[in-house]
C-alpha positions in Angstrom: 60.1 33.6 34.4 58.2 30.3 35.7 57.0 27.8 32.8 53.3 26.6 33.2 52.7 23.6 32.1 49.7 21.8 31.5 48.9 18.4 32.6 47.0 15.7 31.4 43.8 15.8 32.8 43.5 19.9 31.1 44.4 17.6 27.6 41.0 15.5 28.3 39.3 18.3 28.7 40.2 19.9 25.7 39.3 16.3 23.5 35.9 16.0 25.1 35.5 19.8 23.7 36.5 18.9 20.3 34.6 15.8 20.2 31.2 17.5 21.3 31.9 20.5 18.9 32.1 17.7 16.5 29.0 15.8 17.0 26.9 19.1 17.0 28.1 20.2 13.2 27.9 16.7 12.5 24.0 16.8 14.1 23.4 20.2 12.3 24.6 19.1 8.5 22.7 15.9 9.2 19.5 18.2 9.9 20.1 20.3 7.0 20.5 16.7 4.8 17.4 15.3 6.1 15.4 19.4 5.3 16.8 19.5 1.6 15.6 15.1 1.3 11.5 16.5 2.3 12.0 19.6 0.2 12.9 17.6 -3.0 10.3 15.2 -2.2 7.6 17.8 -2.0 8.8 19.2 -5.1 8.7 15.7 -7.2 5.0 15.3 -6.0 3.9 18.3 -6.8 5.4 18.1 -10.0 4.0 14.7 -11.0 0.6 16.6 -9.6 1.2 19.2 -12.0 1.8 17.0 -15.2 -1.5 14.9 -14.4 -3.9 17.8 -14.3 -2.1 19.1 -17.7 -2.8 15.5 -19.3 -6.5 15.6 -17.9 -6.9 18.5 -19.7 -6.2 17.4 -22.9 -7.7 13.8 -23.0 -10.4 15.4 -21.4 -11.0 18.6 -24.6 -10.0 15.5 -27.0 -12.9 13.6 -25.5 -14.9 16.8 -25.7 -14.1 17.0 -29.4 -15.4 13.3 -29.9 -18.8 14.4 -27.7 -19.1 17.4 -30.2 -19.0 14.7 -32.9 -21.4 12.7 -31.9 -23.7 15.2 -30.8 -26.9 16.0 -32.8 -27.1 19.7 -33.4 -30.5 19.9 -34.4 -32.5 19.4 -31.3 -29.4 21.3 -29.1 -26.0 22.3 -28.6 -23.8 20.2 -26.1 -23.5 22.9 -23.1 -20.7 21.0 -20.8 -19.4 18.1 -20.1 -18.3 16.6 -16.7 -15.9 13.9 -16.3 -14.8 11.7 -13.2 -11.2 10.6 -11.9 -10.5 9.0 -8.8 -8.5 11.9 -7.9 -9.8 14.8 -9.9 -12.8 16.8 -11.3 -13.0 17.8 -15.0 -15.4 20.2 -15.9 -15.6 20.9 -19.7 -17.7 24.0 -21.1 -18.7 24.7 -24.5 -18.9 28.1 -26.4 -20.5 28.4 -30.1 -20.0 30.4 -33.1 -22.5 30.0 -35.4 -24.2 31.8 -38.3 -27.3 30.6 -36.8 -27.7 30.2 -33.0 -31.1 28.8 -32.8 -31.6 25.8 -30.5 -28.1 26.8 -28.1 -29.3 30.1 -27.3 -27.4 33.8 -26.8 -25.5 32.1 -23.7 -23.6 29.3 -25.4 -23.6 31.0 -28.8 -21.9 33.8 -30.6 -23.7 35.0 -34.1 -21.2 35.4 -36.9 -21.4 36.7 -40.8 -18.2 34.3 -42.0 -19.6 30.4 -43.4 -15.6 29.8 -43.2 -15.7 29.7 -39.5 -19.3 28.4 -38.8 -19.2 26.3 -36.1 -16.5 27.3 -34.7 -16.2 25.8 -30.7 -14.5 27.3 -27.9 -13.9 24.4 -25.3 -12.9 25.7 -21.8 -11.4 22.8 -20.2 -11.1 22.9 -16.1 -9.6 20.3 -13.8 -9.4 20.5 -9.9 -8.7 17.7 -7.4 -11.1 15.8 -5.5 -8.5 16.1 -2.6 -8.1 20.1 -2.7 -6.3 20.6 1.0 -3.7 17.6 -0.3 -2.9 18.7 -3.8 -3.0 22.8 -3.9 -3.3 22.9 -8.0 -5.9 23.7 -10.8 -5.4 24.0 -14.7 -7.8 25.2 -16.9 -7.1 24.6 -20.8 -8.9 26.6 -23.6 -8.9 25.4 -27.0 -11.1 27.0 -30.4 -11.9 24.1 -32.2 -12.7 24.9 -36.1 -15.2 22.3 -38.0 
């Protein structure tokens, strides 16, 4: 039997293998790093996104509630209300129930029989960005009101 032996230039060879396999996982984990960095990014904006258009939707049906308020029933009912952001649209809508509709009409009004609940307002609170390619998000908030 004749014994092979390998010489040193096969040796270099076999580190300049090694080394490249190296820098490739290396490259790949590094990719994968930098892939899982934009996802979490993503994910924090569109959570902060998601939290502003909940708080615009309840200052804006508290600030409906003060508009209701102040509003003079007698000559007519307050129909909607449309506030601006710099970044977002909030569209506030008003729905009655009342013993006597009169001056808001069948469309904003609901006749009732009960004096408990008279004046009763359903507030149908909607906010949408300005922006809507950018931030892909729209909450709507209902809340029934009692007098």
């Amino acid at each position: 039997m004749e014994r092979v032996t390998i010489g040193k230039g096969s040796r270099r060879g076999f580190s300049l293998m090694l080394v490249l396999l190296f820098v490739i996982v290396m490259a790949v984990i590094g990719a994968l790093a930098l892939e899982f960095i934009g996802i979490g990014t993503k994910h924090t904006v569109q959570s902060f996104i998601d939290l502003r258009t909940k708080l615009m939707a309840r200052a804006g049906t508290e600030f409906a509630i003060m508009a209701i308020e102040a509003h003079d029933f007698s000559q007519s009912c307050l129909k909607q209300v449309n506030l601006d952001d710099p970044g977002f649209d909030i569209n506030i809508t008003f729905h009655y129930f009342m013993t006597d509709c009169g001056v808001c009409g069948d469309n904003f009004c609901t006749p009732i029989e009960t004096n408990e609940t008279n004046g009763t307002v359903l507030i149908y609170t909607q906010v949408v960005p300005k922006i809507p390619d950018l931030f892909r998000v729209r909450t709507f908030r209902v809340t029934l009101q009692n007098p």
